[in-house]
Residue frames as a rotation matrix with the C-alpha (Angstrom) as fourth column:
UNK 1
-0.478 0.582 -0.658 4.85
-0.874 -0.391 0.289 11.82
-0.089 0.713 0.695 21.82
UNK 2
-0.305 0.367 0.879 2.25
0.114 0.930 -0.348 8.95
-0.945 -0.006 -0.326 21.63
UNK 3
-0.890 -0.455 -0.032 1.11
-0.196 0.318 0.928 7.37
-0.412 0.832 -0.372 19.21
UNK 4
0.052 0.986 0.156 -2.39
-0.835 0.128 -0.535 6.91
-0.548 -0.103 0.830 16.76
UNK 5
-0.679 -0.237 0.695 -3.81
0.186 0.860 0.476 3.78
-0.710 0.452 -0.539 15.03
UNK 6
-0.624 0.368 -0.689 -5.40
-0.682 -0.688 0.250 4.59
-0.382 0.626 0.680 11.44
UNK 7
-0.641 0.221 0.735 -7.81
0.395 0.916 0.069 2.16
-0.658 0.334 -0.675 10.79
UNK 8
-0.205 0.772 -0.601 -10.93
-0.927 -0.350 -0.132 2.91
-0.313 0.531 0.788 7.65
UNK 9
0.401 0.669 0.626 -13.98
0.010 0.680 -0.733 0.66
-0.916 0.300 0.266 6.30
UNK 10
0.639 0.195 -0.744 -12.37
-0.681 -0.306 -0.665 2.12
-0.357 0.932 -0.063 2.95
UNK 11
-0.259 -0.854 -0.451 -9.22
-0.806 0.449 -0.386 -0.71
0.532 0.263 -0.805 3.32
UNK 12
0.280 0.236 -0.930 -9.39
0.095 0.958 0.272 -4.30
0.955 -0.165 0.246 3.90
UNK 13
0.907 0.114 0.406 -9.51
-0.394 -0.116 0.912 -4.76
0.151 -0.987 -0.060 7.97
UNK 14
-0.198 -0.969 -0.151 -5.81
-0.973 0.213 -0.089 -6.36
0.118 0.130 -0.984 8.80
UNK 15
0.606 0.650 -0.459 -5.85
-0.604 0.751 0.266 -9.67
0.517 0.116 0.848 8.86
UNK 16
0.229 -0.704 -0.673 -3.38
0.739 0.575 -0.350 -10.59
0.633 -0.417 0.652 11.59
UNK 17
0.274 0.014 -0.962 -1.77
0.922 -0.288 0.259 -8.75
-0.274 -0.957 -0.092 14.85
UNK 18
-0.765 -0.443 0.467 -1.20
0.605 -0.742 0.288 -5.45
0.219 0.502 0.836 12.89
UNK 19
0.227 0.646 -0.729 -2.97
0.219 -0.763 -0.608 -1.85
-0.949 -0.022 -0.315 12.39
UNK 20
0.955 0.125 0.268 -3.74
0.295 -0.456 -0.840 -0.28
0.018 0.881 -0.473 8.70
UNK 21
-0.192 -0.939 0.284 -0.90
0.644 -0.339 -0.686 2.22
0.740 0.051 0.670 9.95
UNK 22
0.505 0.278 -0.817 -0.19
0.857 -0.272 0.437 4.03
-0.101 -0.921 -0.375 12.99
UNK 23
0.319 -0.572 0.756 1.10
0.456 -0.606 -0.652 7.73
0.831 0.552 0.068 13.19
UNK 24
0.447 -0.382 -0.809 3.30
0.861 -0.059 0.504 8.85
-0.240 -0.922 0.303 15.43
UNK 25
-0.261 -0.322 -0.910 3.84
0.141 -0.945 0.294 12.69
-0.955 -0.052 0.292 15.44
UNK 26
0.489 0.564 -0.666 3.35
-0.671 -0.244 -0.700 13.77
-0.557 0.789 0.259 11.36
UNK 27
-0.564 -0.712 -0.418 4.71
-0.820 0.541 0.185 9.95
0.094 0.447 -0.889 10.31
UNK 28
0.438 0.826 0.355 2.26
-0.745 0.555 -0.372 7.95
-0.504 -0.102 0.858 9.31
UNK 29
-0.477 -0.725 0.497 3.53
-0.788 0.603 0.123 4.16
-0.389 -0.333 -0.859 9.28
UNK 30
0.292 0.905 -0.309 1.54
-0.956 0.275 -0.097 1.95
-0.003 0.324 0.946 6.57
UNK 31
-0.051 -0.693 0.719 1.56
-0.383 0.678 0.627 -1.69
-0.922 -0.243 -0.300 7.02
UNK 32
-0.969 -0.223 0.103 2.16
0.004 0.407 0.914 -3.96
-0.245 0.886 -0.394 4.02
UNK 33
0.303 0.952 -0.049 -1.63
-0.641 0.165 -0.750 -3.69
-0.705 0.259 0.660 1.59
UNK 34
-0.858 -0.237 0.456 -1.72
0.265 0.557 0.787 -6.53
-0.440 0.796 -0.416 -0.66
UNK 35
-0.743 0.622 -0.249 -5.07
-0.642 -0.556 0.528 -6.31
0.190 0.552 0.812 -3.10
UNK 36
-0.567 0.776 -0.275 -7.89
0.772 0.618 0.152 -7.42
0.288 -0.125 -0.949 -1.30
UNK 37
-0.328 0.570 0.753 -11.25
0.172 -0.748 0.641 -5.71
0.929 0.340 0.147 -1.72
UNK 38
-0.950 -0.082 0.303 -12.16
-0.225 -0.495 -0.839 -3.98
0.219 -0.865 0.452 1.26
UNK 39
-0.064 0.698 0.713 -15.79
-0.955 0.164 -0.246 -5.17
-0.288 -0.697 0.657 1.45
UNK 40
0.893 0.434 -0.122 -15.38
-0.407 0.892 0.197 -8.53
0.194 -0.126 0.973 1.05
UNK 41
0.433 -0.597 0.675 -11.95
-0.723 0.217 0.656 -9.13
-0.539 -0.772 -0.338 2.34
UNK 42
0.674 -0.019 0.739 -11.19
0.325 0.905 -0.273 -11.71
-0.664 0.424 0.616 -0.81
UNK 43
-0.624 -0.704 -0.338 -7.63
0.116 -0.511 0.852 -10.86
-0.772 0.493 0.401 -3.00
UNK 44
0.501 0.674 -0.544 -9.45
-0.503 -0.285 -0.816 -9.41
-0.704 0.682 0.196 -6.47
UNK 45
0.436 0.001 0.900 -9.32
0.412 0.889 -0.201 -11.55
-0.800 0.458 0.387 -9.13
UNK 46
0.946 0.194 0.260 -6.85
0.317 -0.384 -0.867 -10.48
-0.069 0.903 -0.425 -12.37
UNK 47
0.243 -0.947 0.211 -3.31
0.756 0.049 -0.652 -9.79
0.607 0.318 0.728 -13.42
UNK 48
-0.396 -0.895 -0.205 -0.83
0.885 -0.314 -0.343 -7.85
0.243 -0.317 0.917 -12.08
UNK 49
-0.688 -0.003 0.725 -2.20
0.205 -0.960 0.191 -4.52
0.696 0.281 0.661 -13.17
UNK 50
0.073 0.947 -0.312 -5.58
0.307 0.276 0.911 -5.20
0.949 -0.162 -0.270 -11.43
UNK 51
0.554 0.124 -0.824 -4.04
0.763 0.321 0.561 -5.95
0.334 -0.939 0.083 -8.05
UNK 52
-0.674 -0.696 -0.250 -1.51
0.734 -0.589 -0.338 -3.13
0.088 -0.411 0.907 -7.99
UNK 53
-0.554 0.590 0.587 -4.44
0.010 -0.701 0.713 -0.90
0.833 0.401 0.382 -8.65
UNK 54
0.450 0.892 -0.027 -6.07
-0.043 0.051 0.998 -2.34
0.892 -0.448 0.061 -5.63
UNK 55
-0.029 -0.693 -0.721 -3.08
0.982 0.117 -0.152 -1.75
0.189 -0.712 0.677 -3.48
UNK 56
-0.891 -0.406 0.206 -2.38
0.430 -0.898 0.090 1.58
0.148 0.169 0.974 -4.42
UNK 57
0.098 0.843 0.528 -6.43
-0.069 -0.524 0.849 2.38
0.993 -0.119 0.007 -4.21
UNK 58
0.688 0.107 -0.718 -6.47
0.625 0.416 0.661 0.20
0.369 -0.903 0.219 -0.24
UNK 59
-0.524 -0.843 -0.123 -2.84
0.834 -0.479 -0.272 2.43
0.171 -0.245 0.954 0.14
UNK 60
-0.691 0.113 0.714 -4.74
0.287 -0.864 0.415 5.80
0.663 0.491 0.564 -0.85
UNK 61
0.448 0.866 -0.220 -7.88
-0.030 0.261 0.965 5.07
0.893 -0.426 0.143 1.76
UNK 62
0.384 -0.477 -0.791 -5.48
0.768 0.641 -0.013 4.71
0.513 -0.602 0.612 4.40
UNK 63
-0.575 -0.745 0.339 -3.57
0.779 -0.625 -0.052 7.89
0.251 0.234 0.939 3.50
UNK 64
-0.439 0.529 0.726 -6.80
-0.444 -0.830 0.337 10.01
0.781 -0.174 0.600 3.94
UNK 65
0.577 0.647 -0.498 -8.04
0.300 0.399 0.866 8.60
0.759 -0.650 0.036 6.74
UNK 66
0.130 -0.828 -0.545 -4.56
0.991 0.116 0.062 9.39
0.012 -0.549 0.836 8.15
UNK 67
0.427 0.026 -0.904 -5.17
0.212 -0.975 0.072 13.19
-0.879 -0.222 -0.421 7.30
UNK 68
-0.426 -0.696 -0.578 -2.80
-0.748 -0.089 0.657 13.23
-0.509 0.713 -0.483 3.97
UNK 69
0.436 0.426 -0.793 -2.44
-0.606 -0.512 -0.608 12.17
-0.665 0.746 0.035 0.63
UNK 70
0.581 -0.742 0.334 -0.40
0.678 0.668 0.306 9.48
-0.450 0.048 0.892 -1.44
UNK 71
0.657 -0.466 0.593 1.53
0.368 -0.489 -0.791 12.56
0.659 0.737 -0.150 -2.54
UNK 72
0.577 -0.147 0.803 2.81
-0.786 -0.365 0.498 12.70
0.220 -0.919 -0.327 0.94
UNK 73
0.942 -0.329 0.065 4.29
0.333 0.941 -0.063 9.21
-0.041 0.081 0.996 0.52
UNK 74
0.438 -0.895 -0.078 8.31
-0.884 -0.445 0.141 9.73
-0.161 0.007 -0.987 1.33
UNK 75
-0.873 -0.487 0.011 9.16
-0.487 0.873 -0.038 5.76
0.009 -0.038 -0.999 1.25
UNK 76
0.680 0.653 -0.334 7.56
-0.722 0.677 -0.146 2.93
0.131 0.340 0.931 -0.61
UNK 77
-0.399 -0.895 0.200 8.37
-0.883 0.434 0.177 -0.61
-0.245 -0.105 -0.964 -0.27
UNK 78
0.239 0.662 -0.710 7.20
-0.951 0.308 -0.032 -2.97
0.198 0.683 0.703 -3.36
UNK 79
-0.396 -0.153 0.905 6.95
-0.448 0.893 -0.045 -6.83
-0.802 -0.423 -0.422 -2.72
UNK 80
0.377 0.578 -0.724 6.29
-0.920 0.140 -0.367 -8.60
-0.111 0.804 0.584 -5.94
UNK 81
0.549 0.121 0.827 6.18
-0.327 0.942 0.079 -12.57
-0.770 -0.313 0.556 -6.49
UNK 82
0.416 -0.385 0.824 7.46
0.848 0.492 -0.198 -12.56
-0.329 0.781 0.531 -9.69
UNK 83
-0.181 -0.440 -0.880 10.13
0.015 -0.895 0.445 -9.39
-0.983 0.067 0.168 -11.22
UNK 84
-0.888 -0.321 0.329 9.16
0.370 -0.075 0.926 -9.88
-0.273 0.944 0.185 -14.30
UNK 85
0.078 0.992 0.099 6.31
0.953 -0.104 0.286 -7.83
0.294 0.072 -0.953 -13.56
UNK 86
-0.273 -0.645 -0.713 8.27
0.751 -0.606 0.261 -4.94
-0.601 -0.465 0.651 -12.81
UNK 87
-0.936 -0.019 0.353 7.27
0.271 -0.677 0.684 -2.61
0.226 0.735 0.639 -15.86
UNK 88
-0.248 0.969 0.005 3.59
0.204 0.047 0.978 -3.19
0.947 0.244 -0.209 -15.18
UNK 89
0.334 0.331 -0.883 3.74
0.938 -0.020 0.347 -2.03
0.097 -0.943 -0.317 -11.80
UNK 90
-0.748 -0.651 -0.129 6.04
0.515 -0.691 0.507 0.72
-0.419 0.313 0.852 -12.74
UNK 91
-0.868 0.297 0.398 3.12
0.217 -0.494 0.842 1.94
0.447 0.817 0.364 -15.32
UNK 92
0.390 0.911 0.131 0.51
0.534 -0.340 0.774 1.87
0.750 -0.232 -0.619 -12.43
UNK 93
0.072 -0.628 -0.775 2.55
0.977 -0.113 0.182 3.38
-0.202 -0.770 0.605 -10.30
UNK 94
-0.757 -0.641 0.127 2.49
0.603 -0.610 0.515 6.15
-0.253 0.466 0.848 -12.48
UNK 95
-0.553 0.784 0.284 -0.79
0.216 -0.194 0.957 6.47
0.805 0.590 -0.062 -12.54
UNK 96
0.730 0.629 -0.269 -1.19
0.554 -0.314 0.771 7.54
0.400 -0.712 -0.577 -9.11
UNK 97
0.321 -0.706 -0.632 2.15
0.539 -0.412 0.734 9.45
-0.779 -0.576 0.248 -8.33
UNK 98
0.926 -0.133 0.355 3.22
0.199 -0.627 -0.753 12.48
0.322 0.768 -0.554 -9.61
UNK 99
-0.125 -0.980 -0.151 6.78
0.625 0.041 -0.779 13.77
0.770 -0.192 0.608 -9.63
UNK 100
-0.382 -0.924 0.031 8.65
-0.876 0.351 -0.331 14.55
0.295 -0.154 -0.943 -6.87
UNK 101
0.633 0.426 -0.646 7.92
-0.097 0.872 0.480 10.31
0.768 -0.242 0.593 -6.52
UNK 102
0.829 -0.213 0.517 8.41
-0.536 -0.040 0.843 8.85
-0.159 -0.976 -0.148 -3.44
UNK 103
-0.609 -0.764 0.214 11.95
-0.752 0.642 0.152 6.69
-0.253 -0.068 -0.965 -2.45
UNK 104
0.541 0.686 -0.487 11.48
-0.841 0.456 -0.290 3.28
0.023 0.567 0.823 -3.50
UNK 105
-0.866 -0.450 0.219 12.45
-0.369 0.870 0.326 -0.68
-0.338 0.202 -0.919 -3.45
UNK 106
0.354 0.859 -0.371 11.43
-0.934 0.300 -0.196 -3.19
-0.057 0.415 0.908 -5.26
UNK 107
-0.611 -0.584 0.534 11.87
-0.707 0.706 -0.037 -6.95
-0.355 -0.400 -0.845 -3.97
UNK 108
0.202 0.582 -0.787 10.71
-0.517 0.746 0.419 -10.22
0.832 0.322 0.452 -5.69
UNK 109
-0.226 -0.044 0.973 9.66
-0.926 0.319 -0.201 -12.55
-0.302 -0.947 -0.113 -2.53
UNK 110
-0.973 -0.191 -0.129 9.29
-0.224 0.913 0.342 -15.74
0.053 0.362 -0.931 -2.69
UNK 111
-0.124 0.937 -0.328 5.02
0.921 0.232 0.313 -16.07
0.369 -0.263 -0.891 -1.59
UNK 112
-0.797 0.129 0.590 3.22
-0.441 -0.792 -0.422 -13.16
0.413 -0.597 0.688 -0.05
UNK 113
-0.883 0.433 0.182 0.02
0.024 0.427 -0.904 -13.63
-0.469 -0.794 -0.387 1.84
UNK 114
0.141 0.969 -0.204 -3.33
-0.376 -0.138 -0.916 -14.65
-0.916 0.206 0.345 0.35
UNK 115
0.030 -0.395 0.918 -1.25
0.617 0.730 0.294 -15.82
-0.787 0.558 0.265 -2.40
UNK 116
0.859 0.204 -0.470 -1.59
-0.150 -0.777 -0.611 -11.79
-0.490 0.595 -0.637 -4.13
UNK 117
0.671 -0.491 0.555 1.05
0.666 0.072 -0.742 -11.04
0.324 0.868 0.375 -6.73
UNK 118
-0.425 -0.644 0.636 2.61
0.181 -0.749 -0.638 -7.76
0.887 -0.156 0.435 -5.32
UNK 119
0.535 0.087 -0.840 2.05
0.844 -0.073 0.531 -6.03
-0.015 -0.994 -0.112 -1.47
UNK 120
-0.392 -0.704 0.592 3.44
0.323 -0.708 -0.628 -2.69
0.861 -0.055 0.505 -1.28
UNK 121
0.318 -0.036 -0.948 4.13
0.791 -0.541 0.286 -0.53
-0.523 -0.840 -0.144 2.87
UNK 122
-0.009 -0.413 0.911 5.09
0.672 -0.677 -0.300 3.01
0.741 0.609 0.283 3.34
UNK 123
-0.282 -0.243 -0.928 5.80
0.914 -0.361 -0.184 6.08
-0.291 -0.900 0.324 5.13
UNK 124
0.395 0.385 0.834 3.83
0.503 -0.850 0.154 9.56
0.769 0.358 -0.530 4.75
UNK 125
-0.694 -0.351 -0.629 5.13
0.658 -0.663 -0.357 12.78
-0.291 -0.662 0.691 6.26
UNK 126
0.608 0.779 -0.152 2.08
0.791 -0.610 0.036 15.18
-0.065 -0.142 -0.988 7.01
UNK 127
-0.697 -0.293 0.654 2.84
0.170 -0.954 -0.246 19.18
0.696 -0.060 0.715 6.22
């Protein structure tokens, strides 16, 4: 089974040796989005809430380009600089997933890239 690469204008372009996300049979393979605006490539400016919003939008753009939906999401994996931002991701989070929600970590990292606040990957399974 080979394999596609999902790229849209609707998500920042990668910014290193990577693809958006690549799908291989009905498993679509997102790489890490952190919250930079897709036409100007710069991390958006504002708290926590802001940027998870612009993950989860850059996440969502991906997802339909890929054919599917973030309700198709089976495995998330959250990257946040600082856990005491945990609730406030948790409350946008909630605003774009409905129940059944997808698996889930959440890891405080020491730095992510661009210097964003949070970065969340994943895995959709196409019906």
């Amino acid at each position: 089974m080979s394999r596609s690469i999902i790229a849209t204008e609707q998500a920042p372009a990668a910014i290193g040796p990577y693809s958006q996300a690549v799908r291989h049979g009905n498993t679509v393979y997102f790489s890490g989005q952190i919250p930079l605006d897709p036409a100007t490539g710069a991390l958006v400016e504002g708290d926590i809430s802001v940027q998870t919003r612009r993950v989860f939008d850059n996440l969502e753009a991906v997802a339909k380009a890929a054919g599917g939906s973030l309700g198709q999401i089976v495995r998330m994996g959250i990257y946040v600089t600082d856990l005491v931002n945990f609730a406030a991701v948790n409350a946008v989070m909630a605003d774009y997933f409905q129940q059944p929600y997808p698996a889930r970590s959440t890891i405080e990292v020491a730095g992510l890239p661009k210097a964003a606040q949070v970065e969340v990957d994943a895995i959709m399974v196409l019906d």
